[in-house]
C-alpha positions as a Markdown table, in Angstrom:
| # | Residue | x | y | z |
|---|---|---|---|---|
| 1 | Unk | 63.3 | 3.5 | 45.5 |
| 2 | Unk | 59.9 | 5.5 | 45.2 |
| 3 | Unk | 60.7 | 8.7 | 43.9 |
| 4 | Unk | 60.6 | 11.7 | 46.4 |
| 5 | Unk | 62.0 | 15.4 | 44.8 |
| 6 | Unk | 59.4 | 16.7 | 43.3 |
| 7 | Unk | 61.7 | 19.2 | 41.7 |
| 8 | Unk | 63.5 | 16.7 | 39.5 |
| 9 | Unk | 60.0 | 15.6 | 38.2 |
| 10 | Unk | 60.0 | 19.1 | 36.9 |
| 11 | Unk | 63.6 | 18.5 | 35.0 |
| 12 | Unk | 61.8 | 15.1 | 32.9 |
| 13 | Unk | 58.7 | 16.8 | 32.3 |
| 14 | Unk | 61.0 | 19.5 | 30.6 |
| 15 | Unk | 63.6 | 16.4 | 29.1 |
| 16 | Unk | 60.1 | 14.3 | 28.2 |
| 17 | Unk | 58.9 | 17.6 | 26.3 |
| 18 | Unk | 62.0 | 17.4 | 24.1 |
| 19 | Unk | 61.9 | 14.0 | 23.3 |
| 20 | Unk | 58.4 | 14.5 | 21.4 |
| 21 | Unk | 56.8 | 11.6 | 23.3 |
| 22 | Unk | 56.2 | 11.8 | 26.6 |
| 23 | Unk | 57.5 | 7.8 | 27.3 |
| 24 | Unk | 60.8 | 5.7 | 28.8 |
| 25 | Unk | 60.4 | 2.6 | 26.9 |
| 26 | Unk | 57.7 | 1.7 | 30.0 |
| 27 | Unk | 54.8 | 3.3 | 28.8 |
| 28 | Unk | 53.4 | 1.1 | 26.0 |
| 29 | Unk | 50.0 | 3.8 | 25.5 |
| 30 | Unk | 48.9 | 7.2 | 26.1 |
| 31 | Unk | 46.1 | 9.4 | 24.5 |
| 32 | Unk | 46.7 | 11.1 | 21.7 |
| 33 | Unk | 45.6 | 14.6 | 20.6 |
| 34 | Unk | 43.0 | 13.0 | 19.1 |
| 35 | Unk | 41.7 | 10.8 | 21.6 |
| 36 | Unk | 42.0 | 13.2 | 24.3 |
| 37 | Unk | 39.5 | 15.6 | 22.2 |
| 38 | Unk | 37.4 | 13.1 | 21.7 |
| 39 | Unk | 36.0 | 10.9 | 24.6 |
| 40 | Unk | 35.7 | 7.4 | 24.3 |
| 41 | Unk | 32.1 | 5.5 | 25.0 |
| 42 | Unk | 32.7 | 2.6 | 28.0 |
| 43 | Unk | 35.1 | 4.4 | 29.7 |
| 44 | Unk | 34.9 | 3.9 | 33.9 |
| 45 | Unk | 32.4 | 1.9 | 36.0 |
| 46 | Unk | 32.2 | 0.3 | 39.1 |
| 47 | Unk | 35.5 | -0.3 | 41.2 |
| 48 | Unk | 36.3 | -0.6 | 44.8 |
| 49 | Unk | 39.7 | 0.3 | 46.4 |
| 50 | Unk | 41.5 | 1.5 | 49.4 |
| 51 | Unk | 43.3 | 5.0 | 49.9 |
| 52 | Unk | 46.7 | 5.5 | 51.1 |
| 53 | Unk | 45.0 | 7.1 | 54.1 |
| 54 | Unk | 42.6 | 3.9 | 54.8 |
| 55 | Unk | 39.3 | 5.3 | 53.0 |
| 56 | Unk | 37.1 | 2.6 | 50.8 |
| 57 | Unk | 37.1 | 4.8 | 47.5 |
| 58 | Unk | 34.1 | 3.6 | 45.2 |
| 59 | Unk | 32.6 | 4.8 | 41.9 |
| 60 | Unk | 29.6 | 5.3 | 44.2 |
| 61 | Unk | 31.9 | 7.1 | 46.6 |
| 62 | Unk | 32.6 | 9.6 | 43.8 |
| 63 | Unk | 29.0 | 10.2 | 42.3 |
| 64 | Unk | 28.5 | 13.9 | 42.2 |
| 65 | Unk | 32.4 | 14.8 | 41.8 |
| 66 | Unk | 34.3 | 15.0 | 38.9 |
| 67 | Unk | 37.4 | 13.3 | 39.6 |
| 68 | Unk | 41.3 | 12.8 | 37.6 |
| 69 | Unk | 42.6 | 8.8 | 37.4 |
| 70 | Unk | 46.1 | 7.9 | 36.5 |
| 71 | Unk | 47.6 | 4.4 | 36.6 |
| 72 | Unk | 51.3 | 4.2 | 37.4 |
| 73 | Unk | 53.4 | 2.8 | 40.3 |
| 74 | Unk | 55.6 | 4.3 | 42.7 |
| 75 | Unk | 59.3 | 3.0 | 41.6 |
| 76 | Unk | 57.8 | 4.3 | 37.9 |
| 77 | Unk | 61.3 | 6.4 | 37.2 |
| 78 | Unk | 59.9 | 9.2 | 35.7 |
| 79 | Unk | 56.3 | 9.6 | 33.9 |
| 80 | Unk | 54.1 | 8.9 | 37.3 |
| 81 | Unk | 56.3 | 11.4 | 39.7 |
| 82 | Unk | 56.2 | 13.8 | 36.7 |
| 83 | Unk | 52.8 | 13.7 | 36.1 |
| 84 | Unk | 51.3 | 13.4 | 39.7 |
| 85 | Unk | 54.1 | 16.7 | 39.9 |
| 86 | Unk | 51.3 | 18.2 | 36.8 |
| 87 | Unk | 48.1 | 17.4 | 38.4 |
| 88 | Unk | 50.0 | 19.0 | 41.8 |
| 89 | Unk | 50.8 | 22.3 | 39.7 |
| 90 | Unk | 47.3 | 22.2 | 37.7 |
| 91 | Unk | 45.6 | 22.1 | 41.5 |
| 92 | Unk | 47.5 | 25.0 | 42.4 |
| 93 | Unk | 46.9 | 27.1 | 39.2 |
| 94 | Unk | 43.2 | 26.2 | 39.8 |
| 95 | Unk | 42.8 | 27.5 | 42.9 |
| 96 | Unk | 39.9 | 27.2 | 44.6 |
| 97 | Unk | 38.0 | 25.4 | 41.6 |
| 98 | Unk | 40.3 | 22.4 | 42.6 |
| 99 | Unk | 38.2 | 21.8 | 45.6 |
| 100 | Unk | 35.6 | 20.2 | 43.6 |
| 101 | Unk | 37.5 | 17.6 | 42.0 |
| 102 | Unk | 39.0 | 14.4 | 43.2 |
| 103 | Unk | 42.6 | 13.3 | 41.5 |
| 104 | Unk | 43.2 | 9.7 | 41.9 |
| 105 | Unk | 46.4 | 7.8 | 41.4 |
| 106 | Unk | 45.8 | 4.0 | 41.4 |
| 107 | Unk | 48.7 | 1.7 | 41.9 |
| 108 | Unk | 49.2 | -1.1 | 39.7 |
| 109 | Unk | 51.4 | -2.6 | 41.3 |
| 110 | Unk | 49.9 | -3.5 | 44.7 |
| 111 | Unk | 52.4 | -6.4 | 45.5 |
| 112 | Unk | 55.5 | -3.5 | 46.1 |
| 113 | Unk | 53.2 | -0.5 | 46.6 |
| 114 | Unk | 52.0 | -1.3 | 50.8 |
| 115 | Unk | 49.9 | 1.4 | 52.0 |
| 116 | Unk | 53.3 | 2.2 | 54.1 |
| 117 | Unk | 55.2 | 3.2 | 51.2 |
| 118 | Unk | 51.9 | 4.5 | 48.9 |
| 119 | Unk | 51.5 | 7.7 | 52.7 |
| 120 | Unk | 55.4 | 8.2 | 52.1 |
| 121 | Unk | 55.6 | 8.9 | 48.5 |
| 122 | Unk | 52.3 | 11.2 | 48.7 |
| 123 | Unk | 54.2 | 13.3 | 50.6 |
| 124 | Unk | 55.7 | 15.0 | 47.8 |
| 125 | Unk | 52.4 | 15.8 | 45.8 |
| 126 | Unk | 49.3 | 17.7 | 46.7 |
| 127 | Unk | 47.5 | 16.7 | 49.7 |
| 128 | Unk | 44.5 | 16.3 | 47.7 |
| 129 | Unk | 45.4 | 13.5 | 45.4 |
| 130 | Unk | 44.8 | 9.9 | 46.8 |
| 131 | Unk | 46.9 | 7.2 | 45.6 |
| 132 | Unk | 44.6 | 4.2 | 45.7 |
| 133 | Unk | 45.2 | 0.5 | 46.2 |
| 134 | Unk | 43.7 | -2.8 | 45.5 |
| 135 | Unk | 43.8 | -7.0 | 45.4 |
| 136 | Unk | 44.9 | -7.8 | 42.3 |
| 137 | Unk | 41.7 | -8.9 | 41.1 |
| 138 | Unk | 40.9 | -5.2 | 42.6 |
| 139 | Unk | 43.5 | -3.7 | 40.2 |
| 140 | Unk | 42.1 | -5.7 | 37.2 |
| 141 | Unk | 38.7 | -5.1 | 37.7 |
| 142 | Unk | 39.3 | -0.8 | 37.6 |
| 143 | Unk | 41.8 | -1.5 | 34.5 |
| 144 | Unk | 39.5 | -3.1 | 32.6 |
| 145 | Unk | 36.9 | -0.7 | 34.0 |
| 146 | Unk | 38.9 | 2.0 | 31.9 |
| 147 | Unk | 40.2 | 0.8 | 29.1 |
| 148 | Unk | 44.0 | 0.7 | 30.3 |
| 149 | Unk | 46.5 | -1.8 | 30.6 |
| 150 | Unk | 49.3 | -3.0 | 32.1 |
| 151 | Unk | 52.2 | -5.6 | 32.8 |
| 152 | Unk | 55.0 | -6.5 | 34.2 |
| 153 | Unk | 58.0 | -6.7 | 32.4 |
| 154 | Unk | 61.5 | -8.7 | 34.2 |
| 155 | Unk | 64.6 | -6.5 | 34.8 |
| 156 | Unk | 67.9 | -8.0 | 34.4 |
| 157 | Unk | 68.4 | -7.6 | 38.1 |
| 158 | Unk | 66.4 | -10.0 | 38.6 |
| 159 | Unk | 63.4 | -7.2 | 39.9 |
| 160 | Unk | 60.9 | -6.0 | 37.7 |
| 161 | Unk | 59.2 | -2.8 | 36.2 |
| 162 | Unk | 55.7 | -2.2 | 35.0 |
| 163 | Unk | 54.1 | -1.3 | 31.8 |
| 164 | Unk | 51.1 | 0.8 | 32.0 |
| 165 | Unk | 48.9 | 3.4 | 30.0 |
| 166 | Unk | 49.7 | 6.7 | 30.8 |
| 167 | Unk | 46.5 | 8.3 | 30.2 |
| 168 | Unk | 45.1 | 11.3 | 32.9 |
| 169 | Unk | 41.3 | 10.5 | 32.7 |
| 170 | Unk | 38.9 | 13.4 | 33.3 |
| 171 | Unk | 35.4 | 12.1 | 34.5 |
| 172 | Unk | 32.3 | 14.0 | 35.1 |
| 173 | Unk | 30.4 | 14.3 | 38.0 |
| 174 | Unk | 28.5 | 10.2 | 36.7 |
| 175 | Unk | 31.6 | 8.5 | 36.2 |
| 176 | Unk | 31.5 | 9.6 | 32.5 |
| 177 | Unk | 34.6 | 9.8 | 30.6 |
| 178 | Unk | 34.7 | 13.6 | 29.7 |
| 179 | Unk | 38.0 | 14.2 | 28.2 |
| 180 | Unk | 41.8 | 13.5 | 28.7 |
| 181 | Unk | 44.6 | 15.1 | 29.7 |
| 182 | Unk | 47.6 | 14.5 | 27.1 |
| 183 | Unk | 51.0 | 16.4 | 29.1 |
| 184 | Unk | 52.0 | 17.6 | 24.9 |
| 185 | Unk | 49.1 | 19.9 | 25.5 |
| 186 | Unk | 49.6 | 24.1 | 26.5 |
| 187 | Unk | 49.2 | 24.2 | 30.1 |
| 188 | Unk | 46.4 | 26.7 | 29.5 |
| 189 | Unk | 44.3 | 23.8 | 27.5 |
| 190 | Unk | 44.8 | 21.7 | 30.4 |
| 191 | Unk | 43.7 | 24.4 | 32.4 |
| 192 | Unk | 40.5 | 25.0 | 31.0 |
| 193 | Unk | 39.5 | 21.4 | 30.4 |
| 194 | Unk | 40.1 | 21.3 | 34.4 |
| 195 | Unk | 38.2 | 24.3 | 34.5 |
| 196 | Unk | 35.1 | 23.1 | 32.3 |
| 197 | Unk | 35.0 | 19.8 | 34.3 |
| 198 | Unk | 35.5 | 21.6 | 37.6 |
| 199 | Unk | 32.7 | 24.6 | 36.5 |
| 200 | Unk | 29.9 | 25.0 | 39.3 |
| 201 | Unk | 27.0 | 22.7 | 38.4 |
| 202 | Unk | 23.9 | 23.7 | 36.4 |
């Protein structure tokens, strides 16, 4: 089942921590410190998806508004609840600021993840992040569209679980890649990279 306790997300992001990688054998990629400080060229473009609260969400939707994009899943065990947990702790530290961005979790695995069970497991994040939906050509298309990946990978119960990158992506307010966020990072650099993105505009 989707996890639901937010406050357990805040026990893995501590177990995570002391691992030294922040992965469960699902996640097959996640920025680096060196990719995050450095953004990659080709990163974003067009997409078109649906939000757990019925809204078309478009690149064009978006234009003007930085916005945060995670891949992940909702039966993910640990890494998506604890870092959709993050970005709901990062909003809060932000304050007001967080008003003018957009976080976006996308599901990549549309074929469990009904827009049913996408409005339930919101419930236990900030209002303000939109889990987002697609076809699976839909799903594709924004992957590609990023650079991430993803696949399924067969259970021994005969279910499955998913593979993805792990990457937060920070865009700017033209769909730019303009950093990352990598969860090894002080809170306080996560902070102001929010901050920087966030930052009234000129």
């Amino acid at each position: 089942m989707p996890w639901k306790t937010a406050g357990l997300c805040a026990v893995a992001l501590a177990a995570g921590a002391s691992l030294g990688l922040y992965r469960e054998g699902l996640i097959f990629r996640e920025a680096g410190p060196s990719e995050a400080a450095a953004p990659a060229r080709g990163i974003g473009g067009s997409f078109a998806l649906t939000s757990h609260r019925g809204d078309l969400v478009t690149d064009a939707t978006l234009k003007g508004r930085p916005f945060l994009m995670f891949f992940g899943f909702t039966h993910c065990p640990v890494v998506c609840p604890t870092t959709l947990f993050d970005v709901t702790e990062l909003l809060r530290e932000l304050g007001p600021e967080a008003d003018r961005l957009q976080a976006l979790f996308v599901t990549v695995d549309p074929e469990r993840d009904t827009p049913e069970i996408l409005t339930e497991y919101m419930r236990s994040f900030d209002e303000r992040i939109m889990a987002l939906r697609g076809t699976p050509a839909q799903t594709d298309a924004v992957v590609r569209a990023f650079g991430a990946e993803y696949r399924k990978v067969a259970t021994g119960d005969g279910s499955y679980t998913v593979d993805h990158t792990a990457t937060v992506y920070v865009m700017d307010r033209e769909g730019r890649l303009a950093t990352t966020l990598d969860m090894h990072e002080p809170r306080d650099t996560r902070l102001a990279k929010l901050r920087r993105i966030a930052g009234p505009q000129s």
